[in-house]
Structures are given as structure tokens and as C-alpha cells.
Backbone as JSON, one array per atom type, in Angstrom:
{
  "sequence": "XXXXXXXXXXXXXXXXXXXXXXXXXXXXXXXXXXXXXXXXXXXXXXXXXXXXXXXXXXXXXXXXXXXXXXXXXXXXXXXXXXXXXXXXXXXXXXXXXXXXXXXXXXXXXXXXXXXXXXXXXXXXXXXXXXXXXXXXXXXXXXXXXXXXXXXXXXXXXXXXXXXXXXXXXXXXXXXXXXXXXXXXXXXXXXXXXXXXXXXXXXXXXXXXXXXX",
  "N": [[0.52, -20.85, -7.35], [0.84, -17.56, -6.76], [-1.15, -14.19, -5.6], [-0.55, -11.02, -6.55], [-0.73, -7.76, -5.34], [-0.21, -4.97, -6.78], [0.61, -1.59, -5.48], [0.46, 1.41, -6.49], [1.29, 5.02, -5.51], [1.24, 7.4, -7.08], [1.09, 10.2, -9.01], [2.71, 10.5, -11.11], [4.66, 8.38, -14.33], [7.17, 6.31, -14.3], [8.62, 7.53, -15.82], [9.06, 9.98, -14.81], [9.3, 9.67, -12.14], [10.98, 8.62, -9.84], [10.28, 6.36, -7.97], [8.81, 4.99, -9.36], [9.84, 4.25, -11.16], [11.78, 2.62, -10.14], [9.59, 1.1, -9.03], [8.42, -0.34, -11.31], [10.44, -1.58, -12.47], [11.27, -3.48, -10.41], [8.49, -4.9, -10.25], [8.46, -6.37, -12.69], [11.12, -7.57, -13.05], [9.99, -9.75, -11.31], [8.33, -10.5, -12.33], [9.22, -12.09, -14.96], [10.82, -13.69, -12.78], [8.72, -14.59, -11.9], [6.27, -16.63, -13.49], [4.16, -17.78, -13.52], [2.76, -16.54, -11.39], [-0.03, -13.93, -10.11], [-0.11, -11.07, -10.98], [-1.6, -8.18, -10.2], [-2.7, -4.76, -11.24], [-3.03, -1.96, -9.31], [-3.83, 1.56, -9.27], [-3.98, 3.86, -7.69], [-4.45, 6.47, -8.19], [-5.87, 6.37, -10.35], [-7.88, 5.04, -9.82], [-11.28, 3.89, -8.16], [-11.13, 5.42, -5.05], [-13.21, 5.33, -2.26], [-13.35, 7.83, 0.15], [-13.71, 7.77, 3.67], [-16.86, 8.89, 4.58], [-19.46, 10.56, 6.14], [-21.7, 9.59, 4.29], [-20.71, 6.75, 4.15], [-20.59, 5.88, 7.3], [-23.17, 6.6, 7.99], [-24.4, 4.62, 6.2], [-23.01, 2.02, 7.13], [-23.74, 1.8, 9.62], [-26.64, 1.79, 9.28], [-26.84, -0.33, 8.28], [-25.9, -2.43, 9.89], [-27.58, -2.11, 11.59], [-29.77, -3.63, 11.01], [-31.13, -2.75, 8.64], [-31.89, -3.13, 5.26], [-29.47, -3.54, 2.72], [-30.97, -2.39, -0.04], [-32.35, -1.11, 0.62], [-30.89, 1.39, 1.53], [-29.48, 5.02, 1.27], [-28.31, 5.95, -2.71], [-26.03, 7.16, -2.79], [-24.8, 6.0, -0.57], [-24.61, 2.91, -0.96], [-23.2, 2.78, -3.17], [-20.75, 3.82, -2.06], [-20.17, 1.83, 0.34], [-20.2, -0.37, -0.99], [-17.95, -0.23, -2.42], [-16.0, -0.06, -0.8], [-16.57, -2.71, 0.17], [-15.42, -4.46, -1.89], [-12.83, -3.01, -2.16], [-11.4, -4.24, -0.01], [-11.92, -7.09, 0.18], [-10.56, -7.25, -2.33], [-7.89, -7.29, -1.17], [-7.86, -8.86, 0.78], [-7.67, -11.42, -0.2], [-5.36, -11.46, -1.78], [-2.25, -12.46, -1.93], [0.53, -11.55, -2.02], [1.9, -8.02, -1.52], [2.65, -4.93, -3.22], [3.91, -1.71, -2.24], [3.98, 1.49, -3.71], [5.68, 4.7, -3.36], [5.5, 7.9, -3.45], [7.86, 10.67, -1.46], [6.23, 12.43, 0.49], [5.79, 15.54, 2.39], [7.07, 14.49, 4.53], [5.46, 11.93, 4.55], [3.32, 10.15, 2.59], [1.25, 10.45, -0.05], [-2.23, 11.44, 0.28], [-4.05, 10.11, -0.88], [-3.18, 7.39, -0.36], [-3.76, 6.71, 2.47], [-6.16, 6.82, 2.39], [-7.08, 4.25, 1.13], [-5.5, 2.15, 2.9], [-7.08, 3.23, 4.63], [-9.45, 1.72, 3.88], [-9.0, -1.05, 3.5], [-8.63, -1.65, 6.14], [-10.53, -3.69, 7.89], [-12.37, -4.91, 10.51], [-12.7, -8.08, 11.09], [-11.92, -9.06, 8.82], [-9.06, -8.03, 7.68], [-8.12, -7.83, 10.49], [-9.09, -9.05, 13.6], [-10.7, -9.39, 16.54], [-10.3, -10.09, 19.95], [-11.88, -11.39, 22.73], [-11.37, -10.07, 25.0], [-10.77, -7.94, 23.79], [-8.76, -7.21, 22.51], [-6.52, -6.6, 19.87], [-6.43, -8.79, 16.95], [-4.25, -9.52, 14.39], [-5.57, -10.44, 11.0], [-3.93, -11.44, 8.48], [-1.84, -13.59, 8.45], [-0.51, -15.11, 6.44], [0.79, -12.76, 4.47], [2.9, -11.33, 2.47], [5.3, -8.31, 2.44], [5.81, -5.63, 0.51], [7.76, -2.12, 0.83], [8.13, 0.25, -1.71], [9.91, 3.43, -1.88], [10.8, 7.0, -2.84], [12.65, 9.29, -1.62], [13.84, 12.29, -1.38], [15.48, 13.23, 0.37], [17.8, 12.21, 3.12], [16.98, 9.8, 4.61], [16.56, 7.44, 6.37], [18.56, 6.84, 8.62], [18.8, 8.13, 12.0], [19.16, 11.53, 12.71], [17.29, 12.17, 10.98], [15.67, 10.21, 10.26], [13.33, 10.04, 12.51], [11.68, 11.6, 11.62], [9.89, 10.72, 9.25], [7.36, 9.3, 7.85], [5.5, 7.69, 6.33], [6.66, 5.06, 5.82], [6.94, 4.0, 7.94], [4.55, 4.34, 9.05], [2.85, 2.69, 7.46], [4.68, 0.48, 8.29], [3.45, -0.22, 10.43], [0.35, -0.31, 9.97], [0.94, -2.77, 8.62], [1.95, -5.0, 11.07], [0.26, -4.41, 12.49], [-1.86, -6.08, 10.81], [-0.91, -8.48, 11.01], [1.16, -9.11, 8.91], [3.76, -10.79, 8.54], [6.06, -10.62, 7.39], [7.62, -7.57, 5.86], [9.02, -5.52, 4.02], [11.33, -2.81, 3.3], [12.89, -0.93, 0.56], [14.0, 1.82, -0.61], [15.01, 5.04, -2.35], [17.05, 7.1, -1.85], [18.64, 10.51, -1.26], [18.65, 11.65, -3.83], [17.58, 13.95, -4.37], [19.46, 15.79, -2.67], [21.89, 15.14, -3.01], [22.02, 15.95, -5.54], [24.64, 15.63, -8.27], [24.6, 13.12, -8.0], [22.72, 11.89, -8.73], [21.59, 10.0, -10.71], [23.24, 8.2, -10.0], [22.39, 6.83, -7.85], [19.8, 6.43, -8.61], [20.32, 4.28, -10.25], [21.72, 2.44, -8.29], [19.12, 2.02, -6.95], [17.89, 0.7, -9.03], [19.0, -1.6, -9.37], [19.64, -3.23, -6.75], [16.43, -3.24, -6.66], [16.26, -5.09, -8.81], [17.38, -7.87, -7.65], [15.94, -7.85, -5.49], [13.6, -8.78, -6.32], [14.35, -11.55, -7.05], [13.68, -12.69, -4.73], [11.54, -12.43, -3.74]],
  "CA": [[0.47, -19.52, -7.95], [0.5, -16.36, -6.05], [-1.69, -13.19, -5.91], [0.53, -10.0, -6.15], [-1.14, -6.4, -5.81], [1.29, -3.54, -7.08], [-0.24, -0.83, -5.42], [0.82, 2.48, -6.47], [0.11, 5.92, -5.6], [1.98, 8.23, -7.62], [0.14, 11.05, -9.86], [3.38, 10.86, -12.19], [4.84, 7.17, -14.47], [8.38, 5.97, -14.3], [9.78, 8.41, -16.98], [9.24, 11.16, -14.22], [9.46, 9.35, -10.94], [12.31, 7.6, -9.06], [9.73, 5.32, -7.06], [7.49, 4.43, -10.03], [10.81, 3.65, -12.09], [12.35, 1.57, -9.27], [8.64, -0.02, -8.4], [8.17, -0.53, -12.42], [12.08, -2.4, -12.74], [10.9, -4.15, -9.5], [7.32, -5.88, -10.78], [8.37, -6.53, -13.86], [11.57, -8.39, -12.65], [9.45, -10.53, -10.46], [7.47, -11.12, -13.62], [10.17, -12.61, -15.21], [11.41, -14.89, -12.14], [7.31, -15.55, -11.38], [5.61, -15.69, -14.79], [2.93, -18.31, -12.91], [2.06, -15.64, -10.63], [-1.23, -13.09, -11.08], [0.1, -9.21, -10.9], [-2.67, -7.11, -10.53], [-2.14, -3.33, -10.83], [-3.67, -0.84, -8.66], [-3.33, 2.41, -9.2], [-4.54, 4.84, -6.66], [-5.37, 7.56, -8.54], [-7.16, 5.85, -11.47], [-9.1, 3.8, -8.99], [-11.82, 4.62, -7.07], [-10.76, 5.4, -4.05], [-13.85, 6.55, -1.62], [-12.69, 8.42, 1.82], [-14.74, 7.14, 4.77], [-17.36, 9.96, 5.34], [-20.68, 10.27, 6.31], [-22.58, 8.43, 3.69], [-19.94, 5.58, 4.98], [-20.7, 5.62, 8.74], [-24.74, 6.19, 7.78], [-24.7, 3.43, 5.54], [-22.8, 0.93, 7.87], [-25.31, 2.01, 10.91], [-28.22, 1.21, 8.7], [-26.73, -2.09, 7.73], [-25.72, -3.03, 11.25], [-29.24, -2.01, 12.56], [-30.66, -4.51, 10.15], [-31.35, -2.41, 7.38], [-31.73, -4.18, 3.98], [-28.94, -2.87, 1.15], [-31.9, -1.84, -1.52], [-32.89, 0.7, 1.24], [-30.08, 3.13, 1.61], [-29.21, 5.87, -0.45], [-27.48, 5.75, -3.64], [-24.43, 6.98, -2.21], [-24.05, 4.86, 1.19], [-24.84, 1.68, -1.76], [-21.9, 3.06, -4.27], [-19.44, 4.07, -0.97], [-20.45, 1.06, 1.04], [-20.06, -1.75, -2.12], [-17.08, 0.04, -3.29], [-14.96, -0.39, 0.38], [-16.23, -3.76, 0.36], [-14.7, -4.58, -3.17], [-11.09, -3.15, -2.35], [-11.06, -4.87, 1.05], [-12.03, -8.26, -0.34], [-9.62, -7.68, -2.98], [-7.04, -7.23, -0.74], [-7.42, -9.96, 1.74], [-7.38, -12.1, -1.36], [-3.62, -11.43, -2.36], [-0.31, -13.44, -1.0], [1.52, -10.59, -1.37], [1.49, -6.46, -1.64], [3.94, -4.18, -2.91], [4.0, -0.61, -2.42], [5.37, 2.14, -4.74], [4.78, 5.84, -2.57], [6.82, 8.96, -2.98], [7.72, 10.6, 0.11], [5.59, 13.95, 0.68], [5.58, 16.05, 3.36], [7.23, 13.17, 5.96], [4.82, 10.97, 4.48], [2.81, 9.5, 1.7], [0.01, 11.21, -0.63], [-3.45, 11.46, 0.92], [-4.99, 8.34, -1.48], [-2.74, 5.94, 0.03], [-4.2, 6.77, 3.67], [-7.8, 6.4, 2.17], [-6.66, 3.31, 0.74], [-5.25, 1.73, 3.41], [-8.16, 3.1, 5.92], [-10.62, 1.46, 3.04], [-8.75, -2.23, 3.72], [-8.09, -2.13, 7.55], [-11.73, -4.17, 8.0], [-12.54, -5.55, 11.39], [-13.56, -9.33, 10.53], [-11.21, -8.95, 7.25], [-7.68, -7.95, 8.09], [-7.99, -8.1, 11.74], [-10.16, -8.86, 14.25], [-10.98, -8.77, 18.29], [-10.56, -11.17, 21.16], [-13.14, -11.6, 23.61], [-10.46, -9.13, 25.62], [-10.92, -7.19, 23.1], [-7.2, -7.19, 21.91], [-6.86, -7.14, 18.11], [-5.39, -9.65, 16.23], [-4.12, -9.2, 13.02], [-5.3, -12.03, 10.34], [-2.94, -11.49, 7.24], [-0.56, -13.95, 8.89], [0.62, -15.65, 5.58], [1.13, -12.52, 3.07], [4.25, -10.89, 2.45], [4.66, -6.92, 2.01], [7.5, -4.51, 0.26], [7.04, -0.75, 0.16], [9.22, 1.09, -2.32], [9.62, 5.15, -1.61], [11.91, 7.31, -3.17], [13.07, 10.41, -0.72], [14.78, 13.38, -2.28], [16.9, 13.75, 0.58], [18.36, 10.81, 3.89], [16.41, 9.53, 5.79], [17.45, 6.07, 7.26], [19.09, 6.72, 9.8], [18.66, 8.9, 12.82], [18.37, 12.1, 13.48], [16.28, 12.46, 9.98], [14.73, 8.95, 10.34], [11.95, 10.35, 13.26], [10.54, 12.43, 10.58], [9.43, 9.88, 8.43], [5.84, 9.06, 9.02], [5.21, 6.91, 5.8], [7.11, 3.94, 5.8], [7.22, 3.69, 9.75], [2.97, 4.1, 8.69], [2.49, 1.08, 7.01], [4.93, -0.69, 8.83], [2.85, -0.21, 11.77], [-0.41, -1.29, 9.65], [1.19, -4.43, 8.42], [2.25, -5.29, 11.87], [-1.89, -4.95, 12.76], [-2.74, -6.92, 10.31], [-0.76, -9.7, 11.26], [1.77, -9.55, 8.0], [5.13, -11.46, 8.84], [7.24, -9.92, 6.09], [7.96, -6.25, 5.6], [10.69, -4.78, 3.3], [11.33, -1.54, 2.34], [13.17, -0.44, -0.33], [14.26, 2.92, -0.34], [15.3, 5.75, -3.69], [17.58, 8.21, -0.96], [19.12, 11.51, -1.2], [18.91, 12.32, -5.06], [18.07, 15.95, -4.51], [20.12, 16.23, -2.07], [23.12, 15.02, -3.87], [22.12, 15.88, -7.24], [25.51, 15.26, -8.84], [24.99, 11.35, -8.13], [20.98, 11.69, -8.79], [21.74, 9.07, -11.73], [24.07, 6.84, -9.71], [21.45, 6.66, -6.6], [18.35, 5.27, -8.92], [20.39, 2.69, -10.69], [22.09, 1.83, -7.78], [18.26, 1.29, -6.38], [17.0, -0.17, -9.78], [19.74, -2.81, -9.01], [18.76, -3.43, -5.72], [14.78, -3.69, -6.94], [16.26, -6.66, -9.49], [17.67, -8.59, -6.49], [14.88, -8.3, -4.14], [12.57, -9.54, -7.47], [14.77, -13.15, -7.08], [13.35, -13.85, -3.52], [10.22, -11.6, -2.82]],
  "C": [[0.07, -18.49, -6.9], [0.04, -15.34, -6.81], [-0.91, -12.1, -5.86], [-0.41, -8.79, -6.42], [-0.06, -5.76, -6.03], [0.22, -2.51, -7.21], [0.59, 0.4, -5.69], [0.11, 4.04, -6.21], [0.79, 7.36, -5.73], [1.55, 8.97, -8.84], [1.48, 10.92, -11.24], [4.05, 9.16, -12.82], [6.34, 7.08, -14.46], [9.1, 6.88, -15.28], [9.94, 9.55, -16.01], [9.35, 10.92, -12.88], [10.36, 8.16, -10.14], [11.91, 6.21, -8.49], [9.18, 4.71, -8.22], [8.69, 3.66, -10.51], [11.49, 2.64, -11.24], [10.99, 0.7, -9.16], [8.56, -1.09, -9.88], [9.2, -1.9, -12.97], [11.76, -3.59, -11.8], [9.91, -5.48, -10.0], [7.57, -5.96, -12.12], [9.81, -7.49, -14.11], [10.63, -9.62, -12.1], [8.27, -10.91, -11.6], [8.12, -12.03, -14.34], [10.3, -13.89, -14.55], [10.16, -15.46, -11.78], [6.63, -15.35, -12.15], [3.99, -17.07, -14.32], [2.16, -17.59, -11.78], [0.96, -13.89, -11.19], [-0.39, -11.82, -10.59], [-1.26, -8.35, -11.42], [-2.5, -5.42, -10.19], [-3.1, -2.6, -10.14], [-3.41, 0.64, -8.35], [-4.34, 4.03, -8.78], [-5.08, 6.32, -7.08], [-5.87, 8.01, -9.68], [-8.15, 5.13, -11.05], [-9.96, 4.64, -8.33], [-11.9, 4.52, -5.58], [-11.7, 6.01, -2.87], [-13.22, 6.64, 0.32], [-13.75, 8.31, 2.3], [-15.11, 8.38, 5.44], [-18.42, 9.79, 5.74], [-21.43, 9.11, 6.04], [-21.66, 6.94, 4.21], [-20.97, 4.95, 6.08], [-22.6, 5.46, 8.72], [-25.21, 4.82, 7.37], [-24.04, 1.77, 6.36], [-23.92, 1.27, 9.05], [-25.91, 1.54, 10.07], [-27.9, -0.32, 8.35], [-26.41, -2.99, 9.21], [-27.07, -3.2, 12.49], [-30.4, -3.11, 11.89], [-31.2, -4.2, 9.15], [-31.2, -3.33, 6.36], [-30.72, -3.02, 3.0], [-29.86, -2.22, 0.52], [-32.35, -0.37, -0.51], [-31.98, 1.7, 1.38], [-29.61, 3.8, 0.34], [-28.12, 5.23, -1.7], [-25.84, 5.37, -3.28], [-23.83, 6.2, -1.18], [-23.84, 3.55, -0.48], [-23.61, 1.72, -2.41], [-20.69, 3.03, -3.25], [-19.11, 2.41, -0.63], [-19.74, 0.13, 0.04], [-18.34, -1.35, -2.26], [-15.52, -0.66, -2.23], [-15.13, -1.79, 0.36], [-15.05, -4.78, -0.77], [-12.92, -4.56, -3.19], [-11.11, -4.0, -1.03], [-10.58, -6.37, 0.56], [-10.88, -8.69, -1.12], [-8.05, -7.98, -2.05], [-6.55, -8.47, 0.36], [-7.36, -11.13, 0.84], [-6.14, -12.39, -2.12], [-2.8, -11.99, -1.03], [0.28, -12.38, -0.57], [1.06, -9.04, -2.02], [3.04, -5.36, -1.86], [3.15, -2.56, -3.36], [4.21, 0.14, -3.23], [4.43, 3.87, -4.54], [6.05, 6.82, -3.16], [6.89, 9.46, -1.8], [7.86, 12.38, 0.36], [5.41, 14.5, 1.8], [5.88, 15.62, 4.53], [6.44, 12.22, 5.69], [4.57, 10.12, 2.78], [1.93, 10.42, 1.12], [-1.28, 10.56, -0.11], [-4.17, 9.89, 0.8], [-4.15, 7.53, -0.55], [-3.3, 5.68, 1.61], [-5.51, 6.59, 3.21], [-8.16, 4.73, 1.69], [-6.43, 2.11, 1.9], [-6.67, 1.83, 5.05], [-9.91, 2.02, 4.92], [-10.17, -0.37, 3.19], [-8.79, -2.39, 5.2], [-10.08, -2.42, 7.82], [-11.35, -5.41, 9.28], [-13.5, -6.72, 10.89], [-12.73, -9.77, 9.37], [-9.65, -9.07, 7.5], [-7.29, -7.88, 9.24], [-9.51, -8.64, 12.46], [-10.27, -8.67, 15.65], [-10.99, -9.44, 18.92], [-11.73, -10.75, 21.77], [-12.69, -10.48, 24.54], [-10.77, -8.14, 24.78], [-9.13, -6.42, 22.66], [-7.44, -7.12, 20.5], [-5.61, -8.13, 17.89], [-5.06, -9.45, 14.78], [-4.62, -10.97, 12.13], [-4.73, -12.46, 8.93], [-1.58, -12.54, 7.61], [0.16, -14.8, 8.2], [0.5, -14.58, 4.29], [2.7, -12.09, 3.31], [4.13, -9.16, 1.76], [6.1, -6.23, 1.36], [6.91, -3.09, 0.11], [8.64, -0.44, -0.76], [8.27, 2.69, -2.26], [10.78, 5.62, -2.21], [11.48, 8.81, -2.33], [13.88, 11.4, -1.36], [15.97, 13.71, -0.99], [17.8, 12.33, 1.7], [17.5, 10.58, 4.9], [15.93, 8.18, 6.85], [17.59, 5.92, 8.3], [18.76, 8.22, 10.7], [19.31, 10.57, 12.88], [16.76, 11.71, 12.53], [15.23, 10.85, 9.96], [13.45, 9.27, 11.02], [11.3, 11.01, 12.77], [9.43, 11.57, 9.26], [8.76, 9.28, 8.51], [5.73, 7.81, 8.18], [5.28, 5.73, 5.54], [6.48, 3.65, 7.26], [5.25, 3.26, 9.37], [2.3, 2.59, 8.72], [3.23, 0.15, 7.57], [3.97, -1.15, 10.06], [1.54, -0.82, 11.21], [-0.13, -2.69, 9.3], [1.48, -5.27, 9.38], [0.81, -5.62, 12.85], [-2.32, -5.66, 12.09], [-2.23, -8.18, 10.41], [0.56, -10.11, 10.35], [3.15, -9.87, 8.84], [6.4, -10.63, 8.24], [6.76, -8.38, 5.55], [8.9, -5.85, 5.33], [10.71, -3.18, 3.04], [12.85, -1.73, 1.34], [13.6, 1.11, -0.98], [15.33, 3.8, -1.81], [16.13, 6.77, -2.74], [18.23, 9.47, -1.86], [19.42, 12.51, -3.07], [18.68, 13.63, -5.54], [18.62, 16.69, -3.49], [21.45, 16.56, -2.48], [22.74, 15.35, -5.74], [22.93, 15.05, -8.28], [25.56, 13.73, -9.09], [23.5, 11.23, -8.27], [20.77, 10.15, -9.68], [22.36, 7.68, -10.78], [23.32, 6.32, -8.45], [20.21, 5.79, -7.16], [19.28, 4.18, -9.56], [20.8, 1.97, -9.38], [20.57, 0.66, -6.99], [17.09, 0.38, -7.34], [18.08, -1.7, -9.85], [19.44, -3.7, -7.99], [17.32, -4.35, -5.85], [15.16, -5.38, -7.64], [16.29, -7.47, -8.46], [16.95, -9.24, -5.71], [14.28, -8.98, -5.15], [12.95, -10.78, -7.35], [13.84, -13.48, -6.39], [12.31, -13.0, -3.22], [9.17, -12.75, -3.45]]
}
């Protein structure tokens, strides 16, 4: 039995979003062809997601200096516990699927707090004696799904595209083997085929659901 996160991080649900409705068709196929496997949802901006600030960096100093837990503030205790919690969870799953829209060349903010709240030295990587990193995720498996309103695949418009390229580049630190994307293209670009672009990629999503 495999662990599956379905991380999403999309403020709107599949009746209003191309990615949610392709990620949604996606894990719910793969429910179907893997009904012995756990699906756990995560959804980025019903979760608590804390951004690595102060009380963070205070509260790891004090714990690295030998501090005891019961002594730091409230907030390092709530921050601190909370990063360890999604980390844990995360190095805990087989596999990880994505489901981002694609804002500004990228991703929405949570998913960068998210992803800086798992990348744990000792956890998902760690450090030679060289001081090289190694990644140590080296048996999960990863898919992102994004849906793009306009092309961006292929070159020129491909070097604009921070988000995918993003995470491919973290999954590649952490050691993961397997990286898919999945891609919702050009539906406000082309309008006229807006309809024939998501089924074509809620077809697609079934497919990959056989063998992911």
C-alpha cells in the first residue's frame, strides 16, 4: 500500500478551475485503479501553512543551542512543531502530486512556504562530509498538474515559466527519481477550444492515473 499526498494550492474547487478539475479527475482515477492506497488531501490554503520568519530562526537557534522545547515562546513552539509536522508528513509519503495554477510565471505564494516548510536538512536531504547535498527521497514518485491560460511548453515562452521548472528543480534536490508534469495549456488564449483543451487534459489525467 502506498502513501499519496494530493497537494493542492488553489483558492478556487474544480467547478471554477482547470487545474483543480484536471487534479480532481486525476486522484480520483487513481482511486479507482489504487483503492489499497492512502490519499491524503492537503490543501494549502485550509492548512496551516507557517512562513519561515523570525520566531522560526529564534526558535531553531534556541533548540540547536540546547535549549529545552517548554522554554521558548509560544510562537517559536506553535511555528517550530507545526514545520516539523508537515515535513514528517511528507517524508512519510511514496508519492506527491501537485495541483498549482500558473500565476505570474509561477505558482501562488503558499506553495513556496510549503515547499520551503518540507525542504529539511536531515529529512529530505542531507550533506556530505564535502559538504555536497544529497537528496534522500530516492524512492517517491512526483506529478505536478498546472493549468496555464496561455503556451508555454515550448520555447521562446517556456523560459518564463518559473513554477514547474521550480519544483522540478526541488524534486531533483531531494533525490525524487520520477517527475511528471501534466499541463491545462492555452485555454485563454484560444478560448474558442477552452472546452476541447480541459477534456482533452481530463483525458490525459485518466491515463496517467493507470501507471502513476
Amino acid at each position: 500500500m502506498a502513501k499519496v499526498l494530493y497537494i493542492t494550492a488553489h483558492p478556487h474547487d474544480e467547478t471554477q478551475s482547470y487545474s483543480m478539475a484536471v487534479g480532481n479527475t486525476f486522484i480520483e482515477s487513481y482511486k479507482e485503479v489504487n483503492p489499497q492506497d492512502e490519499v491524503i488531501a492537503v490543501d494549502l490554503y485550509k492548512e496551516y501553512i507557517p512562513f519561515i520568519d523570525a520566531d522560526i530562526f529564534s526558535g531553531w537557534g534556541k533548540l540547536s543551542s540546547g535549549t529545552e522545547f517548554s522554554h521558548l515562546s509560544k510562537e517559536e513552539q506553535a511555528k517550530v512543531t507545526r514545520l516539523a509536522e508537515l515535513s514528517d508528513q511528507f517524508i512519510q509519503a511514496d508519492k506527491y502530486v501537485f495541483v498549482t495554477p500558473f500565476w505570474n510565471f509561477s505558482y501562488p505564494p503558499i506553495m513556496k512556504a510549503y515547499i520551503d516548510a518540507v525542504s529539511v536538512a536531515g529529512k529530505s536531504f542531507s550533506y556530505t562530509e564535502q559538504g555536497q547535498p544529497v537528496g534522500l527521497l530516492t524512492d517517491k514518485k512526483a506529478l505536478h498538474i498546472q493549468a496555464r491560460g496561455g503556451f508555454y511548453s515550448e520555447a521562446p515562452a517556456s523560459e518564463l515559466e518559473m513554477g514547474h521548472r521550480h519544483l522540478q528543480v526541488i524534486m531533483n534536490f531531494f533525490g525524487v527519481p520520477s517527475f511528471e508534469g501534466l499541463f491545462v495549456e492555452g485555454h485563454n488564449k484560444a478560448r474558442d477550444k477552452a472546452q476541447e483543451i480541459k477534456e482533452d487534459a481530463i483525458r490525459r489525467a485518466k491515463d496517467l492515473a493507470q501507471t502513476f
